[in-house]
C-alpha positions in Angstrom: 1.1 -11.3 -20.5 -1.5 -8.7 -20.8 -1.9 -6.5 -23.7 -0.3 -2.8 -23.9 -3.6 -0.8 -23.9 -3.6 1.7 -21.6 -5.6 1.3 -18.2 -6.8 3.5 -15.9 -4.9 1.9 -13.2 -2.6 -0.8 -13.2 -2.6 -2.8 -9.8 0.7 -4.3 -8.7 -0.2 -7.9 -7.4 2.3 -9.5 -4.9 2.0 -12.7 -2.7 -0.5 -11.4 0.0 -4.3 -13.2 0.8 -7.2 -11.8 3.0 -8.0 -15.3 3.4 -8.2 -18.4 1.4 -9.8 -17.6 -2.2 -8.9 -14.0 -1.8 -6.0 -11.9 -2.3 -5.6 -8.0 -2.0 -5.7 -7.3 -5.2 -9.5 -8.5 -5.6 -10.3 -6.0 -3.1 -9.2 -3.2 -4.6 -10.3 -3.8 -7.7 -13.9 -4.0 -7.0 -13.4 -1.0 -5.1 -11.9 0.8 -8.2 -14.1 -0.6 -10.7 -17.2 0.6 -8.5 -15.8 4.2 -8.9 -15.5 3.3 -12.8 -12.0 3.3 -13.5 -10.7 0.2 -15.7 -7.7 -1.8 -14.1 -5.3 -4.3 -15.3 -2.9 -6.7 -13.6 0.7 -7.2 -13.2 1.6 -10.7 -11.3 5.3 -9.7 -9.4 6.1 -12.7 -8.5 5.5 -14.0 -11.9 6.1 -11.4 -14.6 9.4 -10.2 -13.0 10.9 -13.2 -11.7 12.2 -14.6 -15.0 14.5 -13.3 -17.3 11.6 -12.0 -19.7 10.5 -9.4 -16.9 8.5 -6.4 -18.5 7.3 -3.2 -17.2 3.3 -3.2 -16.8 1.0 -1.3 -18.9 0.7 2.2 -19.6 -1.6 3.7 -16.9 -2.7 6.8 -15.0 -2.1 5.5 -11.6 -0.2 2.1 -10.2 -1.0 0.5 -7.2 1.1 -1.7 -5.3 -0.9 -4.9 -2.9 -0.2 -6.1 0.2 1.9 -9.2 0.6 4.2 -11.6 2.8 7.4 -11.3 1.4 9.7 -8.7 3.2 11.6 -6.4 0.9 14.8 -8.0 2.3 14.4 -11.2 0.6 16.6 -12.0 -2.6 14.1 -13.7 -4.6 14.4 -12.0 -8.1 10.9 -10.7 -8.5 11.0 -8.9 -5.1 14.7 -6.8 -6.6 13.0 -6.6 -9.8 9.7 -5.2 -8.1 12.1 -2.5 -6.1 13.6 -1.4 -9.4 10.2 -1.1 -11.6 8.8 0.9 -8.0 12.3 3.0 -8.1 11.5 3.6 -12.4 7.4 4.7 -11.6 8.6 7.1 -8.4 11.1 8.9 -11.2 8.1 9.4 -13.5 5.8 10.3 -11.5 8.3 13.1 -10.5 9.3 13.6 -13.8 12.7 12.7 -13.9 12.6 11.2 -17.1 9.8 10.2 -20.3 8.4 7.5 -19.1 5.2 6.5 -21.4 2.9 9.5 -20.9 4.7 11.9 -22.8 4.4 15.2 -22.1 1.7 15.0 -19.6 2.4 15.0 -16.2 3.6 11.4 -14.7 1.9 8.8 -13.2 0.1 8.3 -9.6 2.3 5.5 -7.6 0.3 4.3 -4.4 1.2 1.4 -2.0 -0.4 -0.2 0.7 1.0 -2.0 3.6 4.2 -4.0 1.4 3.3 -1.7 -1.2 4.5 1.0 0.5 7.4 -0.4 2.4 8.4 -1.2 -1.6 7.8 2.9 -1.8 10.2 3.8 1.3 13.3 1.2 0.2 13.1 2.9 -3.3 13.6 6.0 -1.7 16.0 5.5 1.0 17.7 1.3 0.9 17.7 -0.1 4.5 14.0 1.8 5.3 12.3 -1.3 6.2 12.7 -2.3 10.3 10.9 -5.0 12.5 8.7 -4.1 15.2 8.3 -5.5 18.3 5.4 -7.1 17.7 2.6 -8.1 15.2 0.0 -4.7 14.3 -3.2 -6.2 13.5 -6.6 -5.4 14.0 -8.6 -2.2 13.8 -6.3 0.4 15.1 -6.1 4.6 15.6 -3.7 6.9 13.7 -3.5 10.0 14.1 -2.2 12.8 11.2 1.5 13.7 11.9 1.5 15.5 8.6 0.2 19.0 6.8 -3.5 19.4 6.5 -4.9 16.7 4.0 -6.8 18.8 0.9 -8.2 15.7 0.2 -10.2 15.6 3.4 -10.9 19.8 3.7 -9.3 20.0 7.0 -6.9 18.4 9.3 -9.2 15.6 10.9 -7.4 12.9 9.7 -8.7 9.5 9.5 -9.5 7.5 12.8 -9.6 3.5 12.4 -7.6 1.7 10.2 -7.2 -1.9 9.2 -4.0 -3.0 10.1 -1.8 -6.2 10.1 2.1 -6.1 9.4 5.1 -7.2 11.4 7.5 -4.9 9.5 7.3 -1.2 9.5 8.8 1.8 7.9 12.2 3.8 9.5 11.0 7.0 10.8 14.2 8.1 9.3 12.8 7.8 5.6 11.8 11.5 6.0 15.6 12.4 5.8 14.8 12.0 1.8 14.3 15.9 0.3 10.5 15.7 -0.6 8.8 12.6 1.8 6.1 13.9 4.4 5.3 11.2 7.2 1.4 11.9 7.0 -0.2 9.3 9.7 1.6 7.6 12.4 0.8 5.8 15.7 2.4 4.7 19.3 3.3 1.5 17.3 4.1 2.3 13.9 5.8 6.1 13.7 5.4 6.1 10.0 1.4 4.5 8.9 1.5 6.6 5.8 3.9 8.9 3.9 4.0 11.1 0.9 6.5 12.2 -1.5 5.5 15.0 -3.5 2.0 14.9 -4.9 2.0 12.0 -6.8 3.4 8.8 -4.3 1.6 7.8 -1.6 2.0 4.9 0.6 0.0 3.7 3.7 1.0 0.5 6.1 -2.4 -0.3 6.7 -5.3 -1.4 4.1 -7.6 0.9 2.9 -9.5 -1.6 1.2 -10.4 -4.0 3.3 -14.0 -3.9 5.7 -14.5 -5.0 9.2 -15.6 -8.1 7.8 -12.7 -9.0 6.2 -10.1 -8.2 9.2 -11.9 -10.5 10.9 -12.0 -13.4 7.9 -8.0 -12.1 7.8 -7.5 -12.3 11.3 -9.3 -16.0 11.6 -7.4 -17.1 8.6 -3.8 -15.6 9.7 -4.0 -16.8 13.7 -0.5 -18.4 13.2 0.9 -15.9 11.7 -0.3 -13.7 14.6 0.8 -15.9 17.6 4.0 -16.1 15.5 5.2 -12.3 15.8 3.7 -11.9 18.8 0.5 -10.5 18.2 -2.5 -12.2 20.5 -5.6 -13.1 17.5 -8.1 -12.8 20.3 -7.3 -9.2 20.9 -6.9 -8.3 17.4 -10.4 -9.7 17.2 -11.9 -7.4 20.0 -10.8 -4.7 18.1 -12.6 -5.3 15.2 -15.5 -5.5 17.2 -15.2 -2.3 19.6 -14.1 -0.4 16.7 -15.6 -0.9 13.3 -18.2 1.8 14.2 -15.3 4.0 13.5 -14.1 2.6 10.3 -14.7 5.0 7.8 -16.9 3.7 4.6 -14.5 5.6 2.3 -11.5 5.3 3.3 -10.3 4.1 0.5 -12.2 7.1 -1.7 -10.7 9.7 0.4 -6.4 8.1 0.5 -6.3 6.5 -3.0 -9.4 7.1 -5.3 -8.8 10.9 -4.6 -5.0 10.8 -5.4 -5.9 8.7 -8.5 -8.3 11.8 -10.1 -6.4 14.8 -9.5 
């Protein structure tokens, strides 16, 4: 267990790799680090599984990884993991102390399971299967209000993408939740809910390089929920021209400083 000091951001590590050697988690904490926040680690499947589960450490912001295990499952660190997300939306709003005191609560941001974990806080029963595999470099388009973060309403382009389960377009039915990005295969890529929870589908974090290291290592996984490797590949190669350098500044770094 790590110790209580308080972090700058506490990342949220489930049971997702890039690729072999490399998990989700790595990449976005070299991404935070280079913008000079400090980070700490909480392991979901193993510091909630067991009956000695703890809350992580006092931080600004918490950010919630990628991962393979669907929020349907009833292994005990995935209901324990829906529970902490369900405790860290209420503080962020708020709705009770939490361990910031008076100050205002913290920053919750998920990406891709991370913010499927967001939406079945919210709402239970928000998480759907698609017809198919999403992987590859793919478009979004806003759906949303005008982004402050980005001083206008261009939105964001390319996005790396690869999920097989996707978020009810019915989650905006919760008072306060903004569908910000969406697409002609995934109606709900990002979402809001209030100022301080944010959730994408797709991964921020990752480069063109490493959708392609993903896609190599993940071809079964691909082929399995219908998705075709080959293509995703293609896209990464047509497309990664258009993959914004700071992504990643502009959807979570930016929500982490205000």
């Amino acid at each position: 267990m790590e110790t209580s000091m308080p972090v700058d951001v506490q990342i949220c590590v489930a049971d997702g790799l890039i690729y072999e050697g490399l998990d989700y988690a790595d990449r976005i904490e070299q991404r935070l680090t280079r913008a000079g926040l400090t980070c700490g680690r909480l392991d979901l499947q193993t510091d909630l599984a067991g009956e000695a589960a703890h809350r992580p450490r006092p931080a600004l912001a918490y950010v919630f990884t990628g991962g393979q295990t669907s929020v349907h499952s009833d292994a005990a660190w995935m209901r324990r993991t829906i529970e902490l997300m369900r405790t860290l939306i209420a503080e962020a709003h708020g709705m009770h102390g939490g361990a910031g005191g008076d100050g205002p609560g913290p920053v919750v941001i998920g990406v891709c399971l991370g913010s499927q974990l967001i939406a079945e806080a919210l709402r239970s029963d928000s998480i759907i299967d698609t017809s198919g595999i999403e992987v590859g470099l793919t478009a979004v388009t806003r759906v949303g209000a005008s982004d402050r973060r980005t001083g206008g309403d261009e939105g964001i382009g390319f996005v790396p993408s690869f999920h097989y389960q996707a978020i009810s377009p019915r989650i905006e039915e919760v008072d306060g939740v903004c569908i910000e990005y969406g697409n002609g295969h995934t109606s709900v890529q990002a979402l809001s809910y209030g100022e301080r929870v944010f959730g994408c589908q797709f991964h921020p974090e990752l480069t063109a390089d490493d959708m392609r290291r993903l896609i190599d290592f993940n071809k079964d996984v691909i082929t399995r929920w219908n998705g075709d490797a080959a293509a995703a590949r293609w896209s990464v190669e047509e497309y990664q021209d258009k993959l914004s350098d700071d992504l990643f500044d502009r959807l979570v770094i930016d929500r982490i400083r205000v």
